[in-house]
mmCIF file of the C-alpha atoms, coordinates in Angstrom:
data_MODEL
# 
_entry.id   MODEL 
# 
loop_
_atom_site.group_PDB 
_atom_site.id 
_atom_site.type_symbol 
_atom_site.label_atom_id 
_atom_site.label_alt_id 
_atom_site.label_comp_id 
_atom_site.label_asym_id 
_atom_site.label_entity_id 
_atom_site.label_seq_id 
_atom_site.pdbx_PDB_ins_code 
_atom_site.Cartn_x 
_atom_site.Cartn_y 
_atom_site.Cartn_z 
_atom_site.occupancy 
_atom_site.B_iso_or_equiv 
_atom_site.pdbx_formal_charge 
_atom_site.auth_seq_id 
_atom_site.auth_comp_id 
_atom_site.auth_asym_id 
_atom_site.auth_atom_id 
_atom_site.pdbx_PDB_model_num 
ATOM 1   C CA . UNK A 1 1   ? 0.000   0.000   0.000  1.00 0.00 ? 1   UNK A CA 1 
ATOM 2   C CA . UNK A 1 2   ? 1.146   3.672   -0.642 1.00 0.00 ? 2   UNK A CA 1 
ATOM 3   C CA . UNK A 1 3   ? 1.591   6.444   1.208  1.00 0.00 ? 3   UNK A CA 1 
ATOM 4   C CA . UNK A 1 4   ? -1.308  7.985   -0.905 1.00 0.00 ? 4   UNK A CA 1 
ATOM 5   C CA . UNK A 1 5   ? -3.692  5.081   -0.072 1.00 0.00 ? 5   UNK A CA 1 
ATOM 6   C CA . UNK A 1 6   ? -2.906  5.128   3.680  1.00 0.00 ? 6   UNK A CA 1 
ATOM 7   C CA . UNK A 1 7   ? -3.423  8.750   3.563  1.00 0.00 ? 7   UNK A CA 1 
ATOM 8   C CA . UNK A 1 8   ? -6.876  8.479   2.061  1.00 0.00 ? 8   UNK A CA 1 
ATOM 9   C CA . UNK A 1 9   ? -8.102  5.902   3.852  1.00 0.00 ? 9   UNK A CA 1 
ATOM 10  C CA . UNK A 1 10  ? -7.096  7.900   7.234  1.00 0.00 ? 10  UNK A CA 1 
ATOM 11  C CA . UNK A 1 11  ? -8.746  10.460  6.112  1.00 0.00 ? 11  UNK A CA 1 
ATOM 12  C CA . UNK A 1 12  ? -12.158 8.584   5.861  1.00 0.00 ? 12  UNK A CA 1 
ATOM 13  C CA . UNK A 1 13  ? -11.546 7.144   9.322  1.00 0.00 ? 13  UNK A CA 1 
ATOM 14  C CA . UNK A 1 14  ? -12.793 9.517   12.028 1.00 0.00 ? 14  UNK A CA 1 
ATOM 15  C CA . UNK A 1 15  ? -12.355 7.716   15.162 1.00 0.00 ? 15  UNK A CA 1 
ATOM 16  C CA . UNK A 1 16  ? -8.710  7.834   16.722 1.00 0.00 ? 16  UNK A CA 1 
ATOM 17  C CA . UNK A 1 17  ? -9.098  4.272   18.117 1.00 0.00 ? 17  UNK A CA 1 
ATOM 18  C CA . UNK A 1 18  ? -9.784  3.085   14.269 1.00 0.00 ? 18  UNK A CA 1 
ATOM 19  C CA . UNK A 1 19  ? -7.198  5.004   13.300 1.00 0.00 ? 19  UNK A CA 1 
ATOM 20  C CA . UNK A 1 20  ? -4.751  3.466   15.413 1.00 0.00 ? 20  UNK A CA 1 
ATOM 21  C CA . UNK A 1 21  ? -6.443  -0.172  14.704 1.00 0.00 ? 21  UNK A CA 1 
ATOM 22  C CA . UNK A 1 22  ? -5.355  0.579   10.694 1.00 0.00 ? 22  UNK A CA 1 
ATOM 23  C CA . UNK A 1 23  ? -2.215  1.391   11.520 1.00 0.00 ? 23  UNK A CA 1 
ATOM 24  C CA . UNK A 1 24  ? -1.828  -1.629  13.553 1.00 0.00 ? 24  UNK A CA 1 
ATOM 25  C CA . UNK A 1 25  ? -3.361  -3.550  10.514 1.00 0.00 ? 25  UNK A CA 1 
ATOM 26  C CA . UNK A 1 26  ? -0.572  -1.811  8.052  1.00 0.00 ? 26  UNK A CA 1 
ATOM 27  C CA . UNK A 1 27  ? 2.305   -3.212  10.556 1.00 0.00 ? 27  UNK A CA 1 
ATOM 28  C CA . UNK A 1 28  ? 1.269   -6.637  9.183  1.00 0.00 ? 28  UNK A CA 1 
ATOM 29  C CA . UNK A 1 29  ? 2.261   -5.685  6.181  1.00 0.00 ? 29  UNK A CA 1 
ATOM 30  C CA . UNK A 1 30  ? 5.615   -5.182  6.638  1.00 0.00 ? 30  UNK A CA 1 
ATOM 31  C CA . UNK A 1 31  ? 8.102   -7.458  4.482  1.00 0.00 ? 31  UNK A CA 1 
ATOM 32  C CA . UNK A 1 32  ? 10.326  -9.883  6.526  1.00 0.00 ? 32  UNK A CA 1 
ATOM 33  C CA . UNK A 1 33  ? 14.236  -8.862  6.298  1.00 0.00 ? 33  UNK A CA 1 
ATOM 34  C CA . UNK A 1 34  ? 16.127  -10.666 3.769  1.00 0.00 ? 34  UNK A CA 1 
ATOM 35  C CA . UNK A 1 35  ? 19.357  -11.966 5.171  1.00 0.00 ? 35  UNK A CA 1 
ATOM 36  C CA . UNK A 1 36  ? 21.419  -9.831  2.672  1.00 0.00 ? 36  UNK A CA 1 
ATOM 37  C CA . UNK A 1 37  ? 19.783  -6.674  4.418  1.00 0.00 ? 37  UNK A CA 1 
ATOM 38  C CA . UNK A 1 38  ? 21.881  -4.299  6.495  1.00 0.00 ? 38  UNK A CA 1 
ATOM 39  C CA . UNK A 1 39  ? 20.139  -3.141  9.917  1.00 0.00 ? 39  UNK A CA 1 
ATOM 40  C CA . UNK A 1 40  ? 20.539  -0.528  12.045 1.00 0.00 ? 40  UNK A CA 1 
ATOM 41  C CA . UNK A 1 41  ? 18.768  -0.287  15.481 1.00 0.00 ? 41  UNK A CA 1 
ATOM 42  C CA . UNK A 1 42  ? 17.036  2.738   15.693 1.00 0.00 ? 42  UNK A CA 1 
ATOM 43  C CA . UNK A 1 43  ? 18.295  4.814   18.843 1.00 0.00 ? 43  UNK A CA 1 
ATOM 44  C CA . UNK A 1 44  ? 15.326  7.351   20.281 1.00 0.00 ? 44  UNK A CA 1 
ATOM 45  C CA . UNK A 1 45  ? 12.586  4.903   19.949 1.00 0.00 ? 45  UNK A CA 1 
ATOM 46  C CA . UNK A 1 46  ? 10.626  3.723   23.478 1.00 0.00 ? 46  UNK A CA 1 
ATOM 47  C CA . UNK A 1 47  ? 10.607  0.107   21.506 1.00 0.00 ? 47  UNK A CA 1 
ATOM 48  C CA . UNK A 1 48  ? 12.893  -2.148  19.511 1.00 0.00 ? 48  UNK A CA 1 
ATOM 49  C CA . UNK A 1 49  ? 13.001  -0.405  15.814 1.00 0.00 ? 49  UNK A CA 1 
ATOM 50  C CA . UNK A 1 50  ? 15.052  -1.683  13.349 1.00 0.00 ? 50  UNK A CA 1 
ATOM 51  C CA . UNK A 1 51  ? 15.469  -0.266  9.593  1.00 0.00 ? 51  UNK A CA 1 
ATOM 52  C CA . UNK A 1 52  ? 17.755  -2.203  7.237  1.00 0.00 ? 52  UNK A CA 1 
ATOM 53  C CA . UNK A 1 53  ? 17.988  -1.705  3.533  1.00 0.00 ? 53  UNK A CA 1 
ATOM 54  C CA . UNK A 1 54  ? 19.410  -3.502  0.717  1.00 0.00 ? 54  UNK A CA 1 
ATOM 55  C CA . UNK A 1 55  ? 20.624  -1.495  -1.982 1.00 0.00 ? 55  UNK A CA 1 
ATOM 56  C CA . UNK A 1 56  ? 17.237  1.557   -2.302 1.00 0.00 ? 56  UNK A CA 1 
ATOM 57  C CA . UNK A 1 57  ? 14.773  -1.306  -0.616 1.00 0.00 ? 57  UNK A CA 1 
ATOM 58  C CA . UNK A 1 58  ? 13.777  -1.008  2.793  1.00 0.00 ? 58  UNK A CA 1 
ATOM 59  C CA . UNK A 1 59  ? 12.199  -2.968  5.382  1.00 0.00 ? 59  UNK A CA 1 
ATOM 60  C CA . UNK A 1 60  ? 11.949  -2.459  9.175  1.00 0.00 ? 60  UNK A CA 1 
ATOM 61  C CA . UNK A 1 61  ? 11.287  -4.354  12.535 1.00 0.00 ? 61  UNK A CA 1 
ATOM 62  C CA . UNK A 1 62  ? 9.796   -3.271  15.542 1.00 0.00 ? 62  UNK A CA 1 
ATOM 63  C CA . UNK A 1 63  ? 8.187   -5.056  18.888 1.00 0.00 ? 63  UNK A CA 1 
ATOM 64  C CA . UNK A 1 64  ? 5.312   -2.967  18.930 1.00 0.00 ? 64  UNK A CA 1 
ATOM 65  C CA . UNK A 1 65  ? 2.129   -3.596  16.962 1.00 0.00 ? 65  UNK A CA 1 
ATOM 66  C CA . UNK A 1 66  ? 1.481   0.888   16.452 1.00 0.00 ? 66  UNK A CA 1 
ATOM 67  C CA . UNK A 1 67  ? 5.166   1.278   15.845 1.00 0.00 ? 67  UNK A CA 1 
ATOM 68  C CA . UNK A 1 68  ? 5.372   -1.614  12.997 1.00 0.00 ? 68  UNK A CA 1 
ATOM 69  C CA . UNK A 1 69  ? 2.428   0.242   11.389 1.00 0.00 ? 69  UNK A CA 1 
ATOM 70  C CA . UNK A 1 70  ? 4.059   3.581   12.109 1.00 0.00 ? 70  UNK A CA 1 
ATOM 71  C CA . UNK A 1 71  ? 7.126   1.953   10.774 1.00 0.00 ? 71  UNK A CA 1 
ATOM 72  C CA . UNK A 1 72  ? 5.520   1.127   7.502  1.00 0.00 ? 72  UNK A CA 1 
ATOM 73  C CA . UNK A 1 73  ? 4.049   4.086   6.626  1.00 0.00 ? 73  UNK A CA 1 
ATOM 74  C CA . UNK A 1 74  ? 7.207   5.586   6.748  1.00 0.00 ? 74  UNK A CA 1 
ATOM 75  C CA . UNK A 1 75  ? 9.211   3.092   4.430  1.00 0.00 ? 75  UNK A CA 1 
ATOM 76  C CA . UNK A 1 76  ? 6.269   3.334   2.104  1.00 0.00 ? 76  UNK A CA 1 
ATOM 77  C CA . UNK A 1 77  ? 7.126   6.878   1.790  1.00 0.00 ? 77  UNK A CA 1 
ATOM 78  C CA . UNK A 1 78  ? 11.223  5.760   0.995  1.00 0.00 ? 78  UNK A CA 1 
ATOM 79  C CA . UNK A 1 79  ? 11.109  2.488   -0.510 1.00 0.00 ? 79  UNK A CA 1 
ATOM 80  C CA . UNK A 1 80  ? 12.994  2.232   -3.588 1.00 0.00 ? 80  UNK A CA 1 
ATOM 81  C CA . UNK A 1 81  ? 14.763  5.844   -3.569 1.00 0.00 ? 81  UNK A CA 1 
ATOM 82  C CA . UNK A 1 82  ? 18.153  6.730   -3.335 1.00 0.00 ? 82  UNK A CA 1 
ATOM 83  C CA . UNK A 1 83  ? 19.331  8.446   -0.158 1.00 0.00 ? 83  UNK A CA 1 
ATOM 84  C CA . UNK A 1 84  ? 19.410  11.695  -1.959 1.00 0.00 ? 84  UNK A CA 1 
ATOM 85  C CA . UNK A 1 85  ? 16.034  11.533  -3.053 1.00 0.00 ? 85  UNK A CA 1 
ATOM 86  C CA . UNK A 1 86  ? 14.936  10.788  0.888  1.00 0.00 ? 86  UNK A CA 1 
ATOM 87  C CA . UNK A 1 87  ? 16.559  13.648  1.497  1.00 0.00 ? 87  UNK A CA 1 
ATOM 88  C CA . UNK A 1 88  ? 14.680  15.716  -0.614 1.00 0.00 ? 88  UNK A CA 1 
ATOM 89  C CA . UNK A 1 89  ? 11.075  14.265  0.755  1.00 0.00 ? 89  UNK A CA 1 
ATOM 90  C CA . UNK A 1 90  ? 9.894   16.172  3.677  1.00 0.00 ? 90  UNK A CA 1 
ATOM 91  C CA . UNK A 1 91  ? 8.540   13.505  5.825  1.00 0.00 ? 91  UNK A CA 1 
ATOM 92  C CA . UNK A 1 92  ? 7.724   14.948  8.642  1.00 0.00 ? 92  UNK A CA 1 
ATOM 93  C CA . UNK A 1 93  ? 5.075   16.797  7.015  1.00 0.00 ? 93  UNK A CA 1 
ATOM 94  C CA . UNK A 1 94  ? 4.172   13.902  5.254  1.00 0.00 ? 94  UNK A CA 1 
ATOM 95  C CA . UNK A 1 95  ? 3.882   12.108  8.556  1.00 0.00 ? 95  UNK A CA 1 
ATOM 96  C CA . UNK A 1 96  ? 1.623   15.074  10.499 1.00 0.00 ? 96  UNK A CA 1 
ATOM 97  C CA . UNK A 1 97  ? -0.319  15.220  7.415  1.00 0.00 ? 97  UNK A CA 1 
ATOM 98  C CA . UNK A 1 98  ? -1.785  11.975  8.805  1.00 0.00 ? 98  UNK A CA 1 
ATOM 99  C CA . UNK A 1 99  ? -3.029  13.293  12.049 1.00 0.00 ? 99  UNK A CA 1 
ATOM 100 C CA . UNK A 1 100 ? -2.316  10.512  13.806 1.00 0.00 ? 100 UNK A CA 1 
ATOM 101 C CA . UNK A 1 101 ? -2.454  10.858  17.771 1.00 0.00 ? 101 UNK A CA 1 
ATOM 102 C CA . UNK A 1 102 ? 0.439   8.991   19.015 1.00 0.00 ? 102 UNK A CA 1 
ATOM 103 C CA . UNK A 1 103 ? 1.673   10.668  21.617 1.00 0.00 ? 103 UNK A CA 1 
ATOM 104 C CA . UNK A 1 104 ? 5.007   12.655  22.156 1.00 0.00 ? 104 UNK A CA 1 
ATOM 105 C CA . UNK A 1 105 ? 7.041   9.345   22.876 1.00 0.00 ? 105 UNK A CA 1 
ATOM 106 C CA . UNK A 1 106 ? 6.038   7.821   19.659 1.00 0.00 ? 106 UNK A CA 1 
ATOM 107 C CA . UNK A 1 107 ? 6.522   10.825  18.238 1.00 0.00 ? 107 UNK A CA 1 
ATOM 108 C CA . UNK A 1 108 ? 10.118  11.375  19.199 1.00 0.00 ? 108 UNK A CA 1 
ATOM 109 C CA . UNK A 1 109 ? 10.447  7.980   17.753 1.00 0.00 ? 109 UNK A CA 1 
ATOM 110 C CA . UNK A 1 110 ? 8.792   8.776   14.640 1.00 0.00 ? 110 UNK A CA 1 
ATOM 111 C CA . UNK A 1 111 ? 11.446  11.987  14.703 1.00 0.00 ? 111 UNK A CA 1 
ATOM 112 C CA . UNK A 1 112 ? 14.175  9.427   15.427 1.00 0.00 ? 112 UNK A CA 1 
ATOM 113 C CA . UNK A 1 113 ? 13.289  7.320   12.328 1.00 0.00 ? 113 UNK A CA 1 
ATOM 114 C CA . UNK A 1 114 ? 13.088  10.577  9.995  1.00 0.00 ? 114 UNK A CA 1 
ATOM 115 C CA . UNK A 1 115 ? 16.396  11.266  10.983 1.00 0.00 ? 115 UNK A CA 1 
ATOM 116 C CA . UNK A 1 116 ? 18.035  8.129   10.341 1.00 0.00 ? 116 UNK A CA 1 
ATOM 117 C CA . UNK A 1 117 ? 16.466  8.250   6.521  1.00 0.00 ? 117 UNK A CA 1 
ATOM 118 C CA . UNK A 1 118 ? 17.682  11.469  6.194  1.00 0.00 ? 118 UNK A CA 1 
ATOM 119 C CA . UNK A 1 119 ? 21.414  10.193  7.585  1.00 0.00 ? 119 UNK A CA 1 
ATOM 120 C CA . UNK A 1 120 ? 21.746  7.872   4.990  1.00 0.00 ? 120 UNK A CA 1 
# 
């Protein structure tokens, strides 16, 4: 699913709790880790994120149901682009542009993810 999708379909969803229950649904979706990927823990997150890449793929871990979902949202923004063309993506906006209510730890984690893309 794309960011545009997600987007739209949060849109049409007015209650936070089934908000929350979508993104929940879209961590399911995340693809397992090939063994050729390289991961990086992500440091600033409350729970166990992991992003790892191979080559402009991505694909992400994460021990909590929100954050996986969180976490895939995100890497369906950056899949398949170069680090340079992360950079140029402003995904923070992006991200608010959801209007997800997460709550400011989740959101320093969301922050912390952001600014390993943008590290690359």
């Amino acid at each position: 699913m794309k960011f545009e999708q997600i987007k739209k379909t949060l849109e049409s969803v007015t209650d936070p709790v089934e908000k929350l229950e979508f993104v929940m649904e879209l961590g399911k979706e995340l693809s397992p880790v090939p063994a050729r990927a390289v991961c990086s823990e992500i440091v600033g997150c409350t729970s166990f994120v992991q992003i790892c890449r191979t080559e402009n793929n991505f694909y992400g871990t994460a021990d909590s149901a929100i954050v996986r979902g969180i976490l895939f949202i995100i890497l369906s923004i950056v899949d398949g682009k170069t680090p340079d063309e992360i950079r140029q993506i402003d995904l923070e906006k992006m991200f608010a542009e959801l209007k997800l209510n997460i709550g400011a730890a989740r959101l320093n984690g969301v922050n912390s993810m952001i600014r390993f893309l943008k590290n690359l």
